[in-house]
C-alpha positions as CSV (number, residue, x, y, z in Angstrom):
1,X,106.3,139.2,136.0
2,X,109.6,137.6,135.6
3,X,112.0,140.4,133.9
4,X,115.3,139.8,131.7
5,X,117.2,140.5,134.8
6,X,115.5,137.7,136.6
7,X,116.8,135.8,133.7
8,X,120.3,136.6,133.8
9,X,121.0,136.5,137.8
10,X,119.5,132.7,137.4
11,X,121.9,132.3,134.4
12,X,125.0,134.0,136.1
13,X,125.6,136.1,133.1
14,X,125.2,139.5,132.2
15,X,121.4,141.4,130.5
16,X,123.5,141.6,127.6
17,X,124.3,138.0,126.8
18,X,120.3,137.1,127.5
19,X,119.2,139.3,125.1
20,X,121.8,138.1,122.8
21,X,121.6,134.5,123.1
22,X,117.3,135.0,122.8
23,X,118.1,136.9,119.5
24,X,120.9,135.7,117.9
25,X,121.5,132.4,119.6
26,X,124.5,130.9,117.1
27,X,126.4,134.0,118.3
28,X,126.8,132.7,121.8
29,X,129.1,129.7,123.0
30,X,127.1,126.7,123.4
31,X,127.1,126.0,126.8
32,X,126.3,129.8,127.5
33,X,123.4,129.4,125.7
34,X,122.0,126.0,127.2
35,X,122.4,127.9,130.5
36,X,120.9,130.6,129.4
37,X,118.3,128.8,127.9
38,X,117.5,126.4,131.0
39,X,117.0,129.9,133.3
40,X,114.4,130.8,130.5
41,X,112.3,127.6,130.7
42,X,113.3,127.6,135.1
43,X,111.7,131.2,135.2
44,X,109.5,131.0,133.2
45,X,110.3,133.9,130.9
46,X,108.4,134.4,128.1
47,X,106.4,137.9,127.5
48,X,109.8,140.2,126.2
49,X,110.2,137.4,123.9
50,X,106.9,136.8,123.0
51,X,107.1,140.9,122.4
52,X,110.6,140.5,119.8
53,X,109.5,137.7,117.8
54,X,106.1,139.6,117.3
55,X,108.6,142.6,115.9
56,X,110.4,140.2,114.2
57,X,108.2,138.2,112.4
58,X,109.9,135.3,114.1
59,X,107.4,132.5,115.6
60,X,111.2,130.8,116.7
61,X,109.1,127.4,116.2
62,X,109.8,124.5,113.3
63,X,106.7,122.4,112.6
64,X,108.2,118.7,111.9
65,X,106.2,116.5,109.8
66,X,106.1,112.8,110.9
67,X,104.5,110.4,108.5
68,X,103.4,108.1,111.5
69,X,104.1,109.0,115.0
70,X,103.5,105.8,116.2
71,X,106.4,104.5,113.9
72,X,109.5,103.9,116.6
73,X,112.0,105.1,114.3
74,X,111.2,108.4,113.8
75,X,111.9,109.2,118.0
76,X,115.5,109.5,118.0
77,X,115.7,111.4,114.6
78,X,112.8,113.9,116.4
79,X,115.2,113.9,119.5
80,X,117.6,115.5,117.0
81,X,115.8,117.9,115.8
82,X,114.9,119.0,119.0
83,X,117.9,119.2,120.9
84,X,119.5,121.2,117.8
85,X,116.2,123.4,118.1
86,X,116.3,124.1,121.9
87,X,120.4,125.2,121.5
88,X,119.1,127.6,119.5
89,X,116.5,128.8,120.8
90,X,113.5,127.2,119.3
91,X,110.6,125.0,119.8
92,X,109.3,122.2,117.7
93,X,105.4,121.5,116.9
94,X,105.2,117.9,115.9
95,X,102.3,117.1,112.8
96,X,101.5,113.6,112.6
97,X,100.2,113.6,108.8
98,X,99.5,109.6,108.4
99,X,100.3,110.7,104.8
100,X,97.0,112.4,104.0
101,X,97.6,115.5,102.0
102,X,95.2,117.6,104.2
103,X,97.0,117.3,106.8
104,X,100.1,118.0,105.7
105,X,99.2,121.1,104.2
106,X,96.8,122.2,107.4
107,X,100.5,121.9,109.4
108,X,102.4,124.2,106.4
109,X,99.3,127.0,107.2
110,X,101.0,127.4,110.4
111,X,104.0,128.5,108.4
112,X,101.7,130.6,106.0
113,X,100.1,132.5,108.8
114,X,103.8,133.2,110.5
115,X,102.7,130.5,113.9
116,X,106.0,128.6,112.8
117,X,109.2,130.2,110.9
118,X,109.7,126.4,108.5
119,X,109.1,122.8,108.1
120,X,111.3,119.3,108.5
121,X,109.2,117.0,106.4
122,X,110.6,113.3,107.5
123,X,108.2,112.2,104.7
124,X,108.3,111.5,101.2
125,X,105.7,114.4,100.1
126,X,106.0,117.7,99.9
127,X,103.1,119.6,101.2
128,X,102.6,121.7,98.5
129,X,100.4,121.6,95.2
130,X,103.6,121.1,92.9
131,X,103.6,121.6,89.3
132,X,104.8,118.7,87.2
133,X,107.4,120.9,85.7
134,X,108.7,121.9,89.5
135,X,112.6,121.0,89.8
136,X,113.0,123.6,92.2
137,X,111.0,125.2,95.0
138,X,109.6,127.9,94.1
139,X,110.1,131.6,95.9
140,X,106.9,131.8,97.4
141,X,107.3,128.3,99.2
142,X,108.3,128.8,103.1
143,X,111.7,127.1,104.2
144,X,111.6,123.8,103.7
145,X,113.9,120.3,104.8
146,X,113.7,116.9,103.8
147,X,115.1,114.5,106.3
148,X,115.4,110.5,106.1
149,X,113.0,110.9,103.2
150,X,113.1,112.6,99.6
151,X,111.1,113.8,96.8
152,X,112.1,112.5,93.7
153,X,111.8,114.9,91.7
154,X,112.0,118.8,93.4
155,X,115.8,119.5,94.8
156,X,115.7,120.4,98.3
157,X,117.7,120.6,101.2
158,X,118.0,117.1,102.4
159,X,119.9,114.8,104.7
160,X,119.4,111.0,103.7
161,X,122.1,108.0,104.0
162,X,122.9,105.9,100.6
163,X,120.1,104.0,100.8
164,X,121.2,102.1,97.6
165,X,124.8,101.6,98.6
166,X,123.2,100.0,102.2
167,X,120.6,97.4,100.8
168,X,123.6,96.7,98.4
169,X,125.8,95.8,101.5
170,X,122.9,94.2,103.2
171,X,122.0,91.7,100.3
172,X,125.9,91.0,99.4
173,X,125.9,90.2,103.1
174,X,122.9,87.5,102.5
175,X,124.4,85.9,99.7
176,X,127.8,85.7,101.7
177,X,125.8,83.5,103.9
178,X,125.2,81.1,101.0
179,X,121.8,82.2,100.3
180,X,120.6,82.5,96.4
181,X,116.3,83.1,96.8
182,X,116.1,86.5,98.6
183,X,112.9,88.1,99.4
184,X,113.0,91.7,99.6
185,X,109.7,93.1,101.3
186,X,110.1,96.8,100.2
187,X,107.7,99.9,101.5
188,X,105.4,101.6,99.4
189,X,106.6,101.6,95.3
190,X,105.8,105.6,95.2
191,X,108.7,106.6,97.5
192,X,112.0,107.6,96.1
193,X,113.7,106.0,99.0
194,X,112.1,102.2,98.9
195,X,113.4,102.6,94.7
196,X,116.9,103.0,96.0
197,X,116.9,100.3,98.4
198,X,115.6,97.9,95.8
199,X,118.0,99.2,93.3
200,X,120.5,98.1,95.9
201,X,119.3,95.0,96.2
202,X,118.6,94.3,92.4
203,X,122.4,95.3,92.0
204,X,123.8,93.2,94.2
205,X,122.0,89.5,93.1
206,X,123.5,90.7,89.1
207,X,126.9,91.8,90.6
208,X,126.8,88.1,92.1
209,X,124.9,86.2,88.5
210,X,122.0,85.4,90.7
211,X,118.6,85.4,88.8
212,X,115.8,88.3,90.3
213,X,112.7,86.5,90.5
214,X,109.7,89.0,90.5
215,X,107.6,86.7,93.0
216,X,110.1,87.8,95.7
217,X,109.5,91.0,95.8
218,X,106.5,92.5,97.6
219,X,105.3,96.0,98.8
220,X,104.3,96.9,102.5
221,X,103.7,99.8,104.4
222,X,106.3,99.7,106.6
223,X,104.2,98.4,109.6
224,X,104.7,95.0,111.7
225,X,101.3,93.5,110.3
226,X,102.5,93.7,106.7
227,X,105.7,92.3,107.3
228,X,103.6,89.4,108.8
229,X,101.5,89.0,106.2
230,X,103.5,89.4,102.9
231,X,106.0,86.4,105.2
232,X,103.0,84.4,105.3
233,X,102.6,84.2,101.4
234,X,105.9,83.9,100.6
235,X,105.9,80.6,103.0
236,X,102.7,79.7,101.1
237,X,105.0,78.9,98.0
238,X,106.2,75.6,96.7
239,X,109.4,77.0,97.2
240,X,110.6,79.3,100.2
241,X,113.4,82.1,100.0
242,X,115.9,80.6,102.1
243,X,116.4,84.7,103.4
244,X,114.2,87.5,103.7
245,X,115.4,91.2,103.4
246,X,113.1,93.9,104.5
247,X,112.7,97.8,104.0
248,X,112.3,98.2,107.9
249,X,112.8,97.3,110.9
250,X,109.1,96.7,111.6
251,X,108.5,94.6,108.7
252,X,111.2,92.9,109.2
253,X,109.9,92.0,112.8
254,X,106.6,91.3,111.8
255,X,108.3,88.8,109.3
256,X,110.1,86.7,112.2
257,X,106.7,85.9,114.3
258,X,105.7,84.7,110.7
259,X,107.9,82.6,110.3
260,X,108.5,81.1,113.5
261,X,104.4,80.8,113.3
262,X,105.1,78.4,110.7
263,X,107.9,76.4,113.2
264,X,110.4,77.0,110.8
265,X,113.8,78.6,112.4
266,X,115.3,81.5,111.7
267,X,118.0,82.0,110.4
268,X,118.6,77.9,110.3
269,X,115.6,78.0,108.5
270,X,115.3,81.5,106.5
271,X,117.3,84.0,107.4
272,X,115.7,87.8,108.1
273,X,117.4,91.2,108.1
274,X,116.1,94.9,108.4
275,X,116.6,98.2,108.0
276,X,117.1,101.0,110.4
277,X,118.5,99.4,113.3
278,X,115.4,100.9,115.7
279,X,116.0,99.8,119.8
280,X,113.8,97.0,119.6
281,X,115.7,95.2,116.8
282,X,118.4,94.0,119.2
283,X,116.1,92.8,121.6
284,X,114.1,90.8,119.7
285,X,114.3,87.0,118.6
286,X,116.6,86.0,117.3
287,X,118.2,89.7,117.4
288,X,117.8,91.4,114.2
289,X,120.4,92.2,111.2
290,X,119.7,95.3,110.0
291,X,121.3,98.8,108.5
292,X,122.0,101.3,111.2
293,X,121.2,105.1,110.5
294,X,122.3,108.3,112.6
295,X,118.8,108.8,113.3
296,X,119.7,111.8,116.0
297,X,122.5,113.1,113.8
298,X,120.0,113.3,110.8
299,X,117.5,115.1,112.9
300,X,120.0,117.9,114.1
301,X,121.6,118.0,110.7
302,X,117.8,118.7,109.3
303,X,117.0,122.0,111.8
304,X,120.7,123.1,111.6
305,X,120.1,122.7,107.9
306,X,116.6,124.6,108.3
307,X,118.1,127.5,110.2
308,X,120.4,128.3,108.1
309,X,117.7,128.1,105.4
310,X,116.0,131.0,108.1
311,X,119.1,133.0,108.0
312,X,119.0,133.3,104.1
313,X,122.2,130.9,103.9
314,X,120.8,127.7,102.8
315,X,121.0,126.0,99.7
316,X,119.6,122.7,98.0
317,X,122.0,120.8,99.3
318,X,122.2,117.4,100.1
319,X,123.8,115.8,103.4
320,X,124.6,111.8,103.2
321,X,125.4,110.6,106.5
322,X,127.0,107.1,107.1
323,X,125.3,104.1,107.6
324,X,126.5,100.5,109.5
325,X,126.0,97.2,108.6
326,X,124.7,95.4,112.2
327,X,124.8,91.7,111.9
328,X,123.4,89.9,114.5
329,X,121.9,86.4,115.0
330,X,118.8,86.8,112.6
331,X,121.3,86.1,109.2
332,X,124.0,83.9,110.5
């Protein structure tokens, strides 16, 4: 059985700093602890820890829950979480909850039953049975961050961009272009997050006098098929939004093949933009305007947030990380 010792000859350091880094991680350099931390997983160390956390009541694992894990622009903002999580010397159990309650709240047993220490939720629910009167989380409710996504209503610890200051930008950037009839394709009307981007965009046609027309504005789910499909009634009118703005990337995707199904061009024709700025969106045709996020910085911001939640040092506080405006051939 491999021993601590075995640990800290393959590290170069001393017992000491292994047992320190493996129970009080923050208190070691950085690069001390990745070496450490890389002799662990080359060795294949486990039972001593195992043994402490048991002590401890420590799992030293975050269960993240991912609204879709087929959605692309959740992977970089997971890669954040876990490269923040391995530094310090956890491990992350991914949930994929496809928004259904019961799943969510099968995942947050894991925390009940001490199998993980907390939860990132990169969702817009919380995974609780919430009181309407709930403004804050309550003291039996295990440690708990919001990431990318917010409740609207309980105040948690959360790192977000200004979603309504970007879908501002992003519109004043269409009507820059000349363009008066917008489309906004927004996600789903529950989500606090799709209401700021619309109030964004609302803002910035009255800054500018235009007139919001209702028709334009349409709900999806986020996926490629809606943004197709909602594009293909708004070309079915007598007449078309000379740009389309949508929620996501995906949609926002979807939304070009619908158009260009129709041989219209884009953007000579309509222009399109996104938001997100996932990989895919510079690579497709023509490349796609869109809002940048941090998507790894928000991730390692949400388990450095959650650890200090597991230290008894957190507090509802919210992080806003900056966004980018990325215009590319889609809107000009």
């Amino acid at each position: 059985m491999v021993s601590i010792k075995d640990v800290a000859k393959l590290a170069g350091v001393s017992v000491a700093t292994v047992s320190r880094t493996l129970s009080k991680p923050e208190a070691v350099a950085e690069s001390t602890r990745e070496q450490v931390m890389a002799a662990v997983a080359e060795s294949g160390y486990v039972a001593n820890a195992l043994a402490r956390n048991f002590r401890r009541r420590r799992s030293h694992t975050v269960v993240v829950l991912m609204p879709d894990i087929g959605n692309p622009f959740y992977a970089l903002v997971v890669q954040g979480i876990e490269q923040a999580a391995v530094q310090s010397g956890y491990q992350v159990l991914l949930g994929d909850t496809q928004n259904e309650t019961q799943r969510e709240q099968a995942y947050t047993e894991l925390v009940r039953q001490r199998t993980a220490d907390g939860l990132i939720c990169l969702g817009p629910h919380i995974p609780f049975d919430i009181d309407e009167n709930v403004t804050a989380p309550p003291a039996d409710w295990p440690p708990l961050v919001m990431a990318c996504e917010y409740h609207g209503r309980v105040n948690l610890p959360r790192i977000v961009i200004d979603n309504e200051l970007a879908a501002r930008e992003m519109t004043e950037h269409l009507i820059s272009q000349g363009h008066s009839k917008i489309a906004f394709i927004n996600g789903p009307e529950d989500s606090p997050l799709c209401q700021a981007r619309f109030d964004g965009y609302l803002q910035a046609l009255l800054d500018a006098g235009k007139t919001f027309d209702r028709a334009l504005l349409m709900h999806g789910d986020f996926t490629m098929e809606t943004g197709y499909e909602l594009t293909k009634q708004l070309l079915q009118r007598e007449q078309l939004p000379t740009a389309i703005f949508c929620a996501n990337d995906e949609m926002a995707i979807g939304s070009l093949h619908a158009v260009r199904d129709q041989n219209l061009s884009v953007p000579d024709d309509i222009a399109i933009a996104g938001f997100d700025d996932i990989n895919i969106a510079k690579f497709s045709y023509p490349p796609l305007t869109t809002v940048h996020q941090p998507r790894r910085e928000i991730g390692a911001k949400a388990m450095q947030l959650l650890l200090q939640l597991l230290d008894g040092k957190g507090s509802a506080e919210t992080i806003v990380l900056p966004h980018d405006l990325i215009i590319r051939k889609s809107t000009q």
